[in-house]
C-alpha positions in Angstrom: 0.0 0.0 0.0 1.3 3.5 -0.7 0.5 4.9 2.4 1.3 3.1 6.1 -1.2 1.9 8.2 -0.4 4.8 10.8 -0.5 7.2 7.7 -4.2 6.2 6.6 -5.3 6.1 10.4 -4.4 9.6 11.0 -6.0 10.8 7.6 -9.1 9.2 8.3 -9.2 11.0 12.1 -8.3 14.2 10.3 -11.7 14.0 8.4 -13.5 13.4 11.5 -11.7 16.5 12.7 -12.7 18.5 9.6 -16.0 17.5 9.3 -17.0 18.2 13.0 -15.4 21.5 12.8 -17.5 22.0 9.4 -20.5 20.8 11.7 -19.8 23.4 14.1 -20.7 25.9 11.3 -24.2 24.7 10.6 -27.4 26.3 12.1 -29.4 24.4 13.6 -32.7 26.3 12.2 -31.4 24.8 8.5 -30.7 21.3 9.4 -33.7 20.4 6.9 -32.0 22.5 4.0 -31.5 20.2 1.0 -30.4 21.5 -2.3 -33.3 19.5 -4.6 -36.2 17.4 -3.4 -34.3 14.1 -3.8 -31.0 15.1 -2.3 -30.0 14.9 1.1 -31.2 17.2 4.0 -28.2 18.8 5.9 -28.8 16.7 9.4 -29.8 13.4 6.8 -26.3 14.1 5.2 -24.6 14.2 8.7 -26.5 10.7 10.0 -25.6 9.2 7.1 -21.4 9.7 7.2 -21.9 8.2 10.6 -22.3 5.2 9.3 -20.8 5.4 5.7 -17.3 4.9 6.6 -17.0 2.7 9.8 -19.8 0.4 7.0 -17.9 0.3 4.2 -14.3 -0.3 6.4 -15.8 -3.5 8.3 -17.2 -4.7 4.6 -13.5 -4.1 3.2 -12.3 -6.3 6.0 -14.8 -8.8 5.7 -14.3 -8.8 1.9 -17.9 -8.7 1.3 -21.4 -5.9 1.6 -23.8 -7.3 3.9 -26.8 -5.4 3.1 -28.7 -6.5 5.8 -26.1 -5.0 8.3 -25.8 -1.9 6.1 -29.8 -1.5 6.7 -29.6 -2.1 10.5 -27.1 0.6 10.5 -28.8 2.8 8.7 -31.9 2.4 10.5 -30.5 3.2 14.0 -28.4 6.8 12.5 -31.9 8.0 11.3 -33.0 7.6 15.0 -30.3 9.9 15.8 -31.1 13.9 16.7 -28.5 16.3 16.1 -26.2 16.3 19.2 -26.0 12.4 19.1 -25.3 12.4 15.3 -22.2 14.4 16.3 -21.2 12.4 18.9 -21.3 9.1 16.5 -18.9 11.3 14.5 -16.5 12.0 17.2 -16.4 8.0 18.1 -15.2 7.6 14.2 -12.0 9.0 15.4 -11.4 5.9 17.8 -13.7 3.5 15.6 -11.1 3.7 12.8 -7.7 3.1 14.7 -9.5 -0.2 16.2 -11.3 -1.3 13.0 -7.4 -0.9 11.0 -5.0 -1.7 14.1 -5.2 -6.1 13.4 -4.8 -5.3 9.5 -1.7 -6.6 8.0 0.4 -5.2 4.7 -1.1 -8.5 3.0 -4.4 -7.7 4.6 -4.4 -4.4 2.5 -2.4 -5.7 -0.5 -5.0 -8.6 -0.6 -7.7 -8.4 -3.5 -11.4 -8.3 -2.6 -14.6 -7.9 -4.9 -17.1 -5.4 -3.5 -19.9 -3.7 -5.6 -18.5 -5.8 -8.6 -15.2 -4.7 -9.1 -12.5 -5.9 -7.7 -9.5 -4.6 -6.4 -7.4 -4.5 -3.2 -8.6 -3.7 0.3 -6.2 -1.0 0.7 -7.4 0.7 -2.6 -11.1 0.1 -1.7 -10.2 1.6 1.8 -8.6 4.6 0.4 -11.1 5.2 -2.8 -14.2 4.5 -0.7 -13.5 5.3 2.5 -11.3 8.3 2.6 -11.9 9.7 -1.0 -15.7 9.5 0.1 -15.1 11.5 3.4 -13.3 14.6 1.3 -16.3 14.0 -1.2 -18.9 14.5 1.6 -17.3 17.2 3.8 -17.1 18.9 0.7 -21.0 18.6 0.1 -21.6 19.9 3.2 -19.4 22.5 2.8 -21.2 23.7 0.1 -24.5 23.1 1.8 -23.3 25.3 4.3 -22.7 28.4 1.7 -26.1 27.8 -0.1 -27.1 28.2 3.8 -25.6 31.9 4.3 -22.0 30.8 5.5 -20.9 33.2 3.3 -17.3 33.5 5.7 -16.4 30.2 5.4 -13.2 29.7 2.7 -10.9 26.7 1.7 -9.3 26.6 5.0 -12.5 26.0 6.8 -13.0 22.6 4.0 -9.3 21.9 3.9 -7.5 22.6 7.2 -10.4 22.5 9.2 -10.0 25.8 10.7 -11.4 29.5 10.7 -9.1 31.8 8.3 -7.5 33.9 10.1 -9.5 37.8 10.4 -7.7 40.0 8.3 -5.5 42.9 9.8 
């Protein structure tokens, strides 16, 4: 695998870490807002990424989807209110050192099919996992502009901090 194990750990925390401070930005009065009628709603966004990457990791590891266990996860994040959605977030950051720290280099390099393709777990990882957590904390990025954030710049969706005020 290109990156080490520590390497792809500490990525993945640093998009909890961006996406909760991204969180911190939204209002709770626009938690509803969605774009179109079929997208998602800003808080329906946030349950889902509680699930999306701790799913898709243990279904890498298992080398297989389980749909049935995707649905009972998805079930009990749409029971979540706000507060508890973030806090399912915040567990992400310990959820993904345990769910990598018993994978081996061959566990990565080893070839899986998932969603007919295959490829190796370490690509699938990396291409569904973290790519998709970029992907989403971008859309709520934007989400949060549509929404009046008009302060918030690239360092708010890339470094995960407030620009600094200009003087």
């Amino acid at each position: 695998m290109v990156l080490t194990k520590s390497e792809l750990i500490a990525f993945l925390q640093n998009e909890v870490r961006i996406l909760l401070h991204l969180a911190s930005k939204i209002d709770r009065a626009k938690l509803d807002y969605r774009p179109t009628p079929k997208q998602r709603s800003t808080i329906e966004l946030l349950k889902y990424l509680t699930i999306m990457g701790p799913e898709l990791l243990k279904a890498a590891k298992a080398g297989a989807f389980e749909p049935a266990v995707w649905t009972a996860a998805e079930q009990a994040a749409k029971t979540r209110d706000f507060d508890q959605t973030l806090a399912a977030i915040a567990g992400h950051t310990d959820a993904y050192a345990a769910l990598l720290a018993d994978m081996s280099d061959a566990d990565f390099r080893a070839e899986i099919e998932m969603f007919g393709s295959k490829t190796t777990r370490g690509a699938f990882i990396v291409n569904l996992v973290l790519c998709g957590c970029a992907a989403y904390r971008t859309q709520l990025f934007v989400y949060l502009k549509a929404c009046g954030r008009e302060e918030l710049s690239t360092m708010n969706l890339w470094a995960g901090i407030d620009a600094p005020a200009p003087g």
